[in-house]
N, CA, C and O of each residue as an XYZ file, in Angstrom:
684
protein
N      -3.712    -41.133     27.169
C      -3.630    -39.879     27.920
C      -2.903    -38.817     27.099
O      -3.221    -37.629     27.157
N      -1.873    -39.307     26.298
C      -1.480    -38.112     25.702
C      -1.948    -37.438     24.692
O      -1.886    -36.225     24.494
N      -2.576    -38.535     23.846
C      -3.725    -38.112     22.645
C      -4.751    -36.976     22.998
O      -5.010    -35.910     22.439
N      -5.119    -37.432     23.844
C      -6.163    -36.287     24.770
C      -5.638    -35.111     25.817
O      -6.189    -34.790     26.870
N      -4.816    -34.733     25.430
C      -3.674    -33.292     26.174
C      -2.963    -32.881     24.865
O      -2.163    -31.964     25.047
N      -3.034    -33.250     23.805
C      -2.333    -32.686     22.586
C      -2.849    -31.875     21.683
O      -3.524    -32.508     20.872
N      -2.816    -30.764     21.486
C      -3.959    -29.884     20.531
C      -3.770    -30.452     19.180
O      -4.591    -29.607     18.824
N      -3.575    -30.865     18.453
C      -3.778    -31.415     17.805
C      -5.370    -32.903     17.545
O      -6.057    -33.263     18.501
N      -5.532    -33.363     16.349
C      -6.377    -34.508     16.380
C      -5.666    -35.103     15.987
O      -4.778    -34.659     15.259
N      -5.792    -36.528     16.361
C      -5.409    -37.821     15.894
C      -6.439    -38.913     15.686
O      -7.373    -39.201     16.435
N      -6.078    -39.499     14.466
C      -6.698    -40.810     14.299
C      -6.215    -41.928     13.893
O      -5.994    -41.901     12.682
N      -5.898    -43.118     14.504
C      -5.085    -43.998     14.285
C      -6.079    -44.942     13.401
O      -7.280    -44.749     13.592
N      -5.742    -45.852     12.537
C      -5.862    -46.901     11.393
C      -5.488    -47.722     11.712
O      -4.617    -47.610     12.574
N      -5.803    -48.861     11.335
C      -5.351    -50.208     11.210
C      -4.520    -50.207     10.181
O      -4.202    -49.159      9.617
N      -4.006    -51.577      9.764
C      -3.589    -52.441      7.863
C      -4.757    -52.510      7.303
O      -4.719    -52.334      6.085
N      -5.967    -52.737      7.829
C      -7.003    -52.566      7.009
C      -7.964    -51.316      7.094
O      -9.120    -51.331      7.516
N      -7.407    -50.454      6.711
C      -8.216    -48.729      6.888
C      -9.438    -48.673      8.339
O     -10.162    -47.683      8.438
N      -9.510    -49.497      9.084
C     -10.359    -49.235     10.373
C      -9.833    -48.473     11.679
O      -8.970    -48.792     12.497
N     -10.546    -47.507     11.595
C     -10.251    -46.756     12.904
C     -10.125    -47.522     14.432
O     -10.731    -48.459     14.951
N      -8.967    -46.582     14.892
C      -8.271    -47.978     16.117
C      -8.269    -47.025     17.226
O      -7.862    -47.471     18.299
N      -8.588    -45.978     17.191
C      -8.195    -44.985     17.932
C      -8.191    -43.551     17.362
O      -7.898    -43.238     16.208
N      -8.723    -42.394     18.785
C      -8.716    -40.863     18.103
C      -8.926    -39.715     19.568
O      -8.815    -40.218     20.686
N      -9.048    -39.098     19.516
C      -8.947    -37.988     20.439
C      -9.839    -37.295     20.407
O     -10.424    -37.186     19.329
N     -10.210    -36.704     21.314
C     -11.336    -35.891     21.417
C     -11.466    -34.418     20.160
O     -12.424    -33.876     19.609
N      -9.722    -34.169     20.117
C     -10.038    -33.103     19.301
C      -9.580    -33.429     18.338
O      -8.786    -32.644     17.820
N      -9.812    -34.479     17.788
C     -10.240    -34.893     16.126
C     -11.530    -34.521     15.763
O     -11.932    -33.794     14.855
N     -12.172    -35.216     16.729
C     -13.845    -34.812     16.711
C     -14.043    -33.790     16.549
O     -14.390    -33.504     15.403
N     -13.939    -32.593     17.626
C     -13.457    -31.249     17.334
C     -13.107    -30.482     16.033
O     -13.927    -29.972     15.269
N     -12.371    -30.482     15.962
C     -11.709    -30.681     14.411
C     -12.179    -30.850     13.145
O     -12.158    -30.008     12.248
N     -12.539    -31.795     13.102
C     -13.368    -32.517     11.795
C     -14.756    -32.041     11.773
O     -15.275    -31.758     10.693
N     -15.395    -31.931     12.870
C     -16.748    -31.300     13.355
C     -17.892    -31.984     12.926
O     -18.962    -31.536     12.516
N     -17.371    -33.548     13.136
C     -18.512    -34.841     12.679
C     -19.028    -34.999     14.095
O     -18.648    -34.454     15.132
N     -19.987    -35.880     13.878
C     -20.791    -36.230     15.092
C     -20.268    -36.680     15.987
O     -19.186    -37.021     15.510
N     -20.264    -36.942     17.013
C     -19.465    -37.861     18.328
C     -19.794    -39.355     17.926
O     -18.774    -40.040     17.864
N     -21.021    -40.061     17.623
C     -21.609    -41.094     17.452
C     -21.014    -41.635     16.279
O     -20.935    -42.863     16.254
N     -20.353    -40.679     14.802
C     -19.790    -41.890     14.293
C     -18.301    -41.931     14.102
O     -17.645    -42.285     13.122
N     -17.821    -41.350     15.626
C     -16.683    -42.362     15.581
C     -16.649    -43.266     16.740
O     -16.838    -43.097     17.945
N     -16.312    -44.402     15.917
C     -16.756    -45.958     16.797
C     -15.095    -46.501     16.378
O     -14.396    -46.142     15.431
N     -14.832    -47.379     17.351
C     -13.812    -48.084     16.853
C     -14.562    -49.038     15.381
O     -15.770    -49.182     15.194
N     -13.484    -49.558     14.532
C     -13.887    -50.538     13.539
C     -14.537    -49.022     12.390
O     -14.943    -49.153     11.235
N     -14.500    -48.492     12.708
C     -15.517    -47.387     11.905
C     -14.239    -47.469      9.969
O     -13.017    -47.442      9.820
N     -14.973    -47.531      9.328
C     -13.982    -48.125      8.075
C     -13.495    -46.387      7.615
O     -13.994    -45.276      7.796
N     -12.311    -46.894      6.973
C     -11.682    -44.870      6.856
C     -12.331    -44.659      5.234
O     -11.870    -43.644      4.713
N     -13.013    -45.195      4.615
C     -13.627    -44.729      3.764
C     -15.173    -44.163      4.335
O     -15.554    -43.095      3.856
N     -15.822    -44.667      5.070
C     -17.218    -43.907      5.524
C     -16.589    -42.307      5.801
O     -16.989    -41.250      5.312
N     -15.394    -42.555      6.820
C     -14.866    -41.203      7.510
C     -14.698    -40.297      6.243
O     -15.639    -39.569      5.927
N     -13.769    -40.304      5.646
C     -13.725    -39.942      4.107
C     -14.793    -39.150      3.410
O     -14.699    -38.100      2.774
N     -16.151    -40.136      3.765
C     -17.290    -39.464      2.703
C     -18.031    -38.328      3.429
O     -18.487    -37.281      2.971
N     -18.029    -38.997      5.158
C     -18.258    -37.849      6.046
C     -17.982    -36.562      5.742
O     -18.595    -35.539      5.437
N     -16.453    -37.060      5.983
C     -15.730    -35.773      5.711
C     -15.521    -34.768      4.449
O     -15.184    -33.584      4.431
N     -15.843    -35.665      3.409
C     -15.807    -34.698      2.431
C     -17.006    -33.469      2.202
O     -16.933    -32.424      1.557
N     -18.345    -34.158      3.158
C     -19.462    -33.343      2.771
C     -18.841    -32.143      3.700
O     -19.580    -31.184      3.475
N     -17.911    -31.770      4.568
C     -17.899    -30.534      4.766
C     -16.681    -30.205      4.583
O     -16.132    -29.802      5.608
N     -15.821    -30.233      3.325
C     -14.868    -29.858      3.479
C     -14.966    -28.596      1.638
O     -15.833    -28.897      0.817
N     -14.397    -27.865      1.455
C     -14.354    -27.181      0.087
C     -13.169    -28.140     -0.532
O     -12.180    -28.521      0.095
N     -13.497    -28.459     -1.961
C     -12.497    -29.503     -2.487
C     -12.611    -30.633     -2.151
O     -11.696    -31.410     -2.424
N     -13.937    -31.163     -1.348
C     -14.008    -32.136     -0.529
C     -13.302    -33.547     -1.738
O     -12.292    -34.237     -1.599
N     -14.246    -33.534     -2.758
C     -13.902    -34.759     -3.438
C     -12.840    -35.295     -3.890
O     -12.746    -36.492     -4.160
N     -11.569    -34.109     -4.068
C     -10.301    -34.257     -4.470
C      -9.369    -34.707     -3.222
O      -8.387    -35.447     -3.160
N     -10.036    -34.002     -2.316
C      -9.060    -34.089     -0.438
C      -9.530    -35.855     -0.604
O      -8.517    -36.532     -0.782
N     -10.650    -36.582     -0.584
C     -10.934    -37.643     -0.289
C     -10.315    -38.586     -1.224
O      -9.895    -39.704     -0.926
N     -10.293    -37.960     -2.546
C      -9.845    -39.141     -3.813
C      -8.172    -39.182     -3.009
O      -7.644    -40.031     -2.291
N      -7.785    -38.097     -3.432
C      -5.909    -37.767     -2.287
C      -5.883    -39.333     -1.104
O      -5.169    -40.334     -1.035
N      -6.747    -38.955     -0.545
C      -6.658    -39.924      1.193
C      -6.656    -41.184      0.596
O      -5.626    -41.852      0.691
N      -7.884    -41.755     -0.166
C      -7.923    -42.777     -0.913
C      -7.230    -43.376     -1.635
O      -7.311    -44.603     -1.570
N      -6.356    -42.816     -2.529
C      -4.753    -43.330     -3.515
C      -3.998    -43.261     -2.246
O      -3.421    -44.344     -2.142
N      -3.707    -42.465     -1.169
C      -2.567    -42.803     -0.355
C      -2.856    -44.207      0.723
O      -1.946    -44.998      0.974
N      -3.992    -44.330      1.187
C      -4.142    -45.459      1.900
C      -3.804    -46.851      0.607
O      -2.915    -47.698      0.532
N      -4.601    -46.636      0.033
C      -4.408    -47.631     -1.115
C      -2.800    -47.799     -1.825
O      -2.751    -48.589     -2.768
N      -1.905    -47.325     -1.556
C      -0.622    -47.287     -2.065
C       0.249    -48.620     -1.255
O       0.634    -48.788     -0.098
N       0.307    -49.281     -2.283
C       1.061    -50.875     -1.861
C       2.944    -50.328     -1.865
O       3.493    -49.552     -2.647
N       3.438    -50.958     -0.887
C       4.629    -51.024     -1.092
C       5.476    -49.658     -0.049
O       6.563    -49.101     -0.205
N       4.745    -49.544      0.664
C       5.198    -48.448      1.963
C       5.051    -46.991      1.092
O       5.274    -46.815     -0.105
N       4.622    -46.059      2.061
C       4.031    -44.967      1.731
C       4.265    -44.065      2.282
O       4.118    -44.087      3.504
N       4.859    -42.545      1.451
C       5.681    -41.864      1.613
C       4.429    -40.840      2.601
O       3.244    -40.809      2.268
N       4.914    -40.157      3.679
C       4.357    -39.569      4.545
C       3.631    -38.446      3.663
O       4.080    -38.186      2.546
N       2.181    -37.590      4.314
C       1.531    -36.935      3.085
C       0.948    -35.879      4.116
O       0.313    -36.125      5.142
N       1.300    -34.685      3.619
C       0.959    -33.127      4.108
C       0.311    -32.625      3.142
O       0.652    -32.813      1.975
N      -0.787    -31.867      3.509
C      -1.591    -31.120      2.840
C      -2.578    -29.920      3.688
O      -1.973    -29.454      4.654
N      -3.158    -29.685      3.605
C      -4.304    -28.314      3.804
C      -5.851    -28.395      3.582
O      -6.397    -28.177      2.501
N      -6.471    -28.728      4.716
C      -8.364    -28.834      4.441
C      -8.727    -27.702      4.801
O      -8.365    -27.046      5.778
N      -9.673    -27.393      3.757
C     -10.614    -26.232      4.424
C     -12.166    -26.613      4.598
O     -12.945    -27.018      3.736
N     -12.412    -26.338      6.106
C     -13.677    -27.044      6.846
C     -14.470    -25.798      7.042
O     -13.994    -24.838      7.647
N     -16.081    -25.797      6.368
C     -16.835    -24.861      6.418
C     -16.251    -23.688      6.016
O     -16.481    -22.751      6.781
N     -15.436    -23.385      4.877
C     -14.848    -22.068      4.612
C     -14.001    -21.197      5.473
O     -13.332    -20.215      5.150
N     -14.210    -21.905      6.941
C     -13.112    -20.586      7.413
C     -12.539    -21.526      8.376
O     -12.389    -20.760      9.328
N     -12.099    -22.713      8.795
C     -11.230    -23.483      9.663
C     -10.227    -24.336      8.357
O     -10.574    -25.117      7.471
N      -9.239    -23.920      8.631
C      -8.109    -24.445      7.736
C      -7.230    -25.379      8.929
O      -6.970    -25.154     10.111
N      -6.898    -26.593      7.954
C      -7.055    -27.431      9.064
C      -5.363    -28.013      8.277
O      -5.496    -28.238      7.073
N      -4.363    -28.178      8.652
C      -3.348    -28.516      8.330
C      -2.627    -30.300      8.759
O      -1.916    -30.663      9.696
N      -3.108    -30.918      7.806
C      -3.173    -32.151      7.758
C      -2.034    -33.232      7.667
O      -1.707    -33.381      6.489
N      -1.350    -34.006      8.495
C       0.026    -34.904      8.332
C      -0.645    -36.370      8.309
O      -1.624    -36.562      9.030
N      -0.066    -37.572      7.372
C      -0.826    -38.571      7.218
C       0.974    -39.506      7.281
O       2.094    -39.152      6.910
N       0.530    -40.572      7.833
C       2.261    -41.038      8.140
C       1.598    -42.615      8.286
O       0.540    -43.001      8.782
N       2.647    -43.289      7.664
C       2.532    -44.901      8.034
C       3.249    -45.752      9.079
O       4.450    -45.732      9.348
N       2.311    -46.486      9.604
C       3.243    -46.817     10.485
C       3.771    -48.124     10.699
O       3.101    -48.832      9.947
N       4.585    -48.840     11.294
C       5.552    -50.110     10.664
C       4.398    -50.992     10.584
O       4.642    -51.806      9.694
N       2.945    -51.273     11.236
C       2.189    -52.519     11.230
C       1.598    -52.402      9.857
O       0.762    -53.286      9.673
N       1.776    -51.516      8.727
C       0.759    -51.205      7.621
C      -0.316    -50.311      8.273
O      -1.341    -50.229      7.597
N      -0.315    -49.558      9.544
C      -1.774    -49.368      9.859
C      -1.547    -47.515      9.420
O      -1.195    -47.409      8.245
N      -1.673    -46.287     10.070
C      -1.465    -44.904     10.454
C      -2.168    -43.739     10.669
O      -3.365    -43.493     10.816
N      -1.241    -43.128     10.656
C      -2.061    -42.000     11.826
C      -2.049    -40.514     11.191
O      -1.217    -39.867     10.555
N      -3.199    -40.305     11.604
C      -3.538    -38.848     10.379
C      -3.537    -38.012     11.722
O      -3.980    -38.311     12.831
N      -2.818    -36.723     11.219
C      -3.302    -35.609     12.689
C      -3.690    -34.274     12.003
O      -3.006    -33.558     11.271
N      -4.635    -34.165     12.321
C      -4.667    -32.086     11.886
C      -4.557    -31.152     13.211
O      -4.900    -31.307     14.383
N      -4.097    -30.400     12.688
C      -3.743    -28.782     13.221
C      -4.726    -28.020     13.097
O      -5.266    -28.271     12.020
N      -5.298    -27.133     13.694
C      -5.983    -26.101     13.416
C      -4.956    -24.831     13.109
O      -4.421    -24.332     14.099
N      -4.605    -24.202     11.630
C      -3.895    -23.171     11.623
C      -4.474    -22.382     10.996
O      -4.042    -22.039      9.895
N      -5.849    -21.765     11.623
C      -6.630    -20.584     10.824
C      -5.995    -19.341     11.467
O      -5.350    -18.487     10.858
N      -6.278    -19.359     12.838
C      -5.285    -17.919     13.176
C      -4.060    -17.586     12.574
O      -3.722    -16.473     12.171
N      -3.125    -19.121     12.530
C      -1.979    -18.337     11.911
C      -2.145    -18.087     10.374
O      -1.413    -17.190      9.956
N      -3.011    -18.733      9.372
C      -3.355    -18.056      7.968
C      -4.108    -16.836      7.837
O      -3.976    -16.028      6.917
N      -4.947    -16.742      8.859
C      -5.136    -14.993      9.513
C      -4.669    -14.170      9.593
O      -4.929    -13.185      8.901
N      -3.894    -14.209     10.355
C      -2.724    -13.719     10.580
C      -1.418    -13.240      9.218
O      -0.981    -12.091      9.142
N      -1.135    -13.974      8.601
C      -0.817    -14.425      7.186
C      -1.186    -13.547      6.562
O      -0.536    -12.527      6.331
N      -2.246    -13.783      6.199
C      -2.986    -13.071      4.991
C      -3.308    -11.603      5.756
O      -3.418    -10.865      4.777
N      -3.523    -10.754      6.944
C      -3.312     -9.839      7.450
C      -2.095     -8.794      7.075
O      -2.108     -7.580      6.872
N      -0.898     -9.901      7.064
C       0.101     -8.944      7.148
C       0.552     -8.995      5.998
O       1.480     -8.229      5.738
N      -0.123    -10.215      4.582
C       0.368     -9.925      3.598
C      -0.526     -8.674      2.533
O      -0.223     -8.273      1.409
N      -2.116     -8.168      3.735
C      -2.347     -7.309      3.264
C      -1.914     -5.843      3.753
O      -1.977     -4.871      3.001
N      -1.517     -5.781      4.934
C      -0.517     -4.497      5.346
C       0.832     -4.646      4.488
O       1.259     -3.515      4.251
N       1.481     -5.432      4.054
C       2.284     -5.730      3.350
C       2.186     -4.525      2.368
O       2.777     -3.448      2.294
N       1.003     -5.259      1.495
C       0.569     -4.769      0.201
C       0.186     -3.207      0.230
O       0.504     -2.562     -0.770
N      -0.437     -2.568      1.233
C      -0.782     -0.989      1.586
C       0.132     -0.605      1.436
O       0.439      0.112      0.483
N       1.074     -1.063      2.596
C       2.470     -0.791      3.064
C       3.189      0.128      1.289
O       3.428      1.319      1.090
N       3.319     -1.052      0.367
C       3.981     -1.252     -0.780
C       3.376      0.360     -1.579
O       3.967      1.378     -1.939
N       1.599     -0.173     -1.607
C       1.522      0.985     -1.733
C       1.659      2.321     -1.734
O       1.872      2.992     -2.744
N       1.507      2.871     -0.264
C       2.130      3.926      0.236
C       2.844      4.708      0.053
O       2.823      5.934      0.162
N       3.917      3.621     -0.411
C       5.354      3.938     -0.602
C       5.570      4.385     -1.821
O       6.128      5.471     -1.981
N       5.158      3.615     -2.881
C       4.980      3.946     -4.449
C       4.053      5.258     -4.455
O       4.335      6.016     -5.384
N       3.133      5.643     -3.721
C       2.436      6.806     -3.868
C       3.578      7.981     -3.425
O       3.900      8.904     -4.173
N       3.927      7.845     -2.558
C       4.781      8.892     -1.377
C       6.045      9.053     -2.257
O       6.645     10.122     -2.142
N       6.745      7.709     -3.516
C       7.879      7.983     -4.225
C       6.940      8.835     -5.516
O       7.414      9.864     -5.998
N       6.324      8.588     -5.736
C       5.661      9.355     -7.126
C       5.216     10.848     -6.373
O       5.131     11.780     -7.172
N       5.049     11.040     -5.550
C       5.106     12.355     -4.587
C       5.613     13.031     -4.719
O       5.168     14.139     -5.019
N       7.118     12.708     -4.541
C       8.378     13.132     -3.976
C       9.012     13.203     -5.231
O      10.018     13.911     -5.222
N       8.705     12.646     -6.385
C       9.502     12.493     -7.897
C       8.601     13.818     -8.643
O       8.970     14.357     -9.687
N       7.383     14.198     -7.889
C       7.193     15.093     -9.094
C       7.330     16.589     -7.614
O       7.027     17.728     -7.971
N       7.752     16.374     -6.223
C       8.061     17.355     -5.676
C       9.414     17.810     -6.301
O       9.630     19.002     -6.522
N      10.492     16.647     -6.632
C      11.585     16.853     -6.822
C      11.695     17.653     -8.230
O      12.535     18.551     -8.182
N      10.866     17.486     -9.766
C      10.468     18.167    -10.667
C      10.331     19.227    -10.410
O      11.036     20.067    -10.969
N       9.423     19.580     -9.515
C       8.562     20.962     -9.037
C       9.834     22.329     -9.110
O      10.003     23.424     -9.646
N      10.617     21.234     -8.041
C      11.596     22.217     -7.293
C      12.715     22.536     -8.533
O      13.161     23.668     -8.722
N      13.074     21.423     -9.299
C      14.142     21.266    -10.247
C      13.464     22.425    -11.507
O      14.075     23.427    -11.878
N      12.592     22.160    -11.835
C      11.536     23.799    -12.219
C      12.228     24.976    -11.647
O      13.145     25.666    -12.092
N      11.530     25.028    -10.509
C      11.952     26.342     -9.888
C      13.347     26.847     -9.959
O      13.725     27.908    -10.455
N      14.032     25.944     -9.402
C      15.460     26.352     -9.448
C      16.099     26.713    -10.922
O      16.980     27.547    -11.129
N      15.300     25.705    -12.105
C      16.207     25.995    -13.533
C      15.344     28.063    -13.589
O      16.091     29.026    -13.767
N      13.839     28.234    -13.403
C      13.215     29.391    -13.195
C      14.064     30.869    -12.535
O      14.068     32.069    -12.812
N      14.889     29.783    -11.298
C      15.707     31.164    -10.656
C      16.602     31.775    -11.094
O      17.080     32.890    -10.890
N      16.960     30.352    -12.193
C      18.638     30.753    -12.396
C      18.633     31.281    -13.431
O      19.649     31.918    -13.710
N      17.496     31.245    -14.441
C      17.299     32.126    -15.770
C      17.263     33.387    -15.108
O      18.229     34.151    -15.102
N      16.020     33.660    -14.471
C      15.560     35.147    -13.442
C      17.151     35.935    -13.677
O      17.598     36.718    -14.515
N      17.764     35.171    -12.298
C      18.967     35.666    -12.038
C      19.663     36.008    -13.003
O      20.082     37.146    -12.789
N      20.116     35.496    -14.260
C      20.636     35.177    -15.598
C      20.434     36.853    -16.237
O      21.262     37.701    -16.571
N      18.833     36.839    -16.215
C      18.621     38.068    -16.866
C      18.540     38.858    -16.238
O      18.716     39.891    -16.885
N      18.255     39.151    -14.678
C      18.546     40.171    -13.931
C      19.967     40.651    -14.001
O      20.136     41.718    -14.592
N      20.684     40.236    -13.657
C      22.158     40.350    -13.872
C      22.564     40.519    -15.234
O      23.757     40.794    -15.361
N      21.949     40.437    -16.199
C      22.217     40.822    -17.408
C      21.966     42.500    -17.454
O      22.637     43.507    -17.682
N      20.890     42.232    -17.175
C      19.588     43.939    -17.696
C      20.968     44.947    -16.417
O      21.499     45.978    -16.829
N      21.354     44.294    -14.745
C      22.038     45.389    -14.439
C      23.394     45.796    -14.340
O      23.988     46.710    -13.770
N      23.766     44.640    -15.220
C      25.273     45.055    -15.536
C      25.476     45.753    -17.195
O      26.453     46.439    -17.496
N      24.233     45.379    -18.247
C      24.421     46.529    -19.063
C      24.377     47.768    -19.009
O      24.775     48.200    -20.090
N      24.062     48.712    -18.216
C      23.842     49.603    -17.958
C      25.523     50.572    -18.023
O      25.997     51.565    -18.575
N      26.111     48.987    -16.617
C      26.872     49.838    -16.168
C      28.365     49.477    -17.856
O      28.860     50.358    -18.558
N      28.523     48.572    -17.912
C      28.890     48.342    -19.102
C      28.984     49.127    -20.206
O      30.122     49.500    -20.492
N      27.953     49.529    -21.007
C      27.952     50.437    -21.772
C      28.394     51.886    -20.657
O      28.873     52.707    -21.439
N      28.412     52.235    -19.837
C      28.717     53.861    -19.453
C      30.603     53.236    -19.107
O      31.413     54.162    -19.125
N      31.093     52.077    -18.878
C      32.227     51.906    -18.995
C      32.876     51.976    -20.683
O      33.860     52.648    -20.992
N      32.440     51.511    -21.203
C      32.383     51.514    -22.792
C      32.603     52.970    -22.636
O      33.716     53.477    -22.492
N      30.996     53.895    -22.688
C      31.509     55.618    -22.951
C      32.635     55.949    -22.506
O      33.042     57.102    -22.651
C-alpha cells in the first residue's frame, strides 16, 4: 500500500537480480509496457528495456550492471536518466541487508525546468546589467567631457572679461 501512494517508482530485487516487487509508478516512469513487468522478471532484461529509451542508455545500463555485480556490500548509487529527451528521471539504487535492492526514481523535470529557466533569466539578468554598466560608464564620460568643456569655457570667458578690466586698471 505504500509503494502505491508514493510518487516516486520503486523496484525491489532479489540476491539474485529478479524483480520482487514495483509500483505502479515505476511503470509510469520508466514508460515500459505493463506486461513486462512480471515478478521473477531478471534485472538485466529490465536494463536492456530500459536502455532502448533512455539517451546514454548503454553507459546508464553498463553503471546498473557493475553496481549489481559488486561483491562485498555496495555503496548506495545516485545518478540522473534522461527518458525520451525530456523526462529526467533522478535515480537512488541502495542495498539491502538480504543482498537483494531497491532502485527508486523521481521524476525531476519540472524542477530542472525550472533550473535551467532561472539560470537563463539569471544569464539576461547578468546581461542587462553589463549593458546598463557600459551605459552609464560612457554616460559618466559624456558628462566628465562636458564638465572638463565648461570649465575651460568658463576659464576663457573669465579670462577675455577680466582683461579688459585689468589692463584699464593697469592705465
Amino acid at each position: 500500500a505504500t509503494l502505491d501512494h508514493i510518487d516516486q517508482g520503486v523496484c525491489i530485487f532479489d540476491a539474485t537480480a529478479r524483480l520482487i516487487g514495483w509500483n505502479e509508478r515505476a511503470v509510469e516512469l520508466l514508460a515500459l509496457n505493463r506486461s513486462r513487468f512480471r515478478p521473477g522478471l531478471d534485472f538485466d532484461e529490465l536494463v536492456a528495456r530500459l536502455a532502448q529509451r533512455l539517451s546514454a542508455g548503454a553507459q546508464v545500463g553498463d553503471l546498473l550492471r557493475d553496481w549489481v555485480s559488486t561483491r562485498g556490500g555496495r555503496k548506495p548509487l545516485r545518478f540522473e536518466l534522461v527518458r525520451d529527451g525530456d523526462v529526467i528521471l533522478d535515480t537512488f539504487a541502495q542495498e539491502m541487508p538480504d543482498r537483494g535492492f531497491v532502485i527508486s526514481f523521481t521524476d525531476v523535470s519540472a524542477e530542472r525546468r525550472a533550473i535551467a529557466g532561472l539560470s537563463r533569466a539569471n544569464e539576461t539578468l547578468e546581461a542587462r546589467v553589463a549593458e546598463r554598466t557600459l551605459e552609464l560608464g560612457e554616460a559618466l564620460a559624456h558628462a566628465e567631457r562636458a564638465n572638463a568643456t565648461r570649465s575651460r569655457f568658463v576659464a576663457a570667458a573669465s579670462h577675455d572679461l577680466l582683461q579688459p578690466l585689468s589692463a584699464a586698471k593697469l592705465f
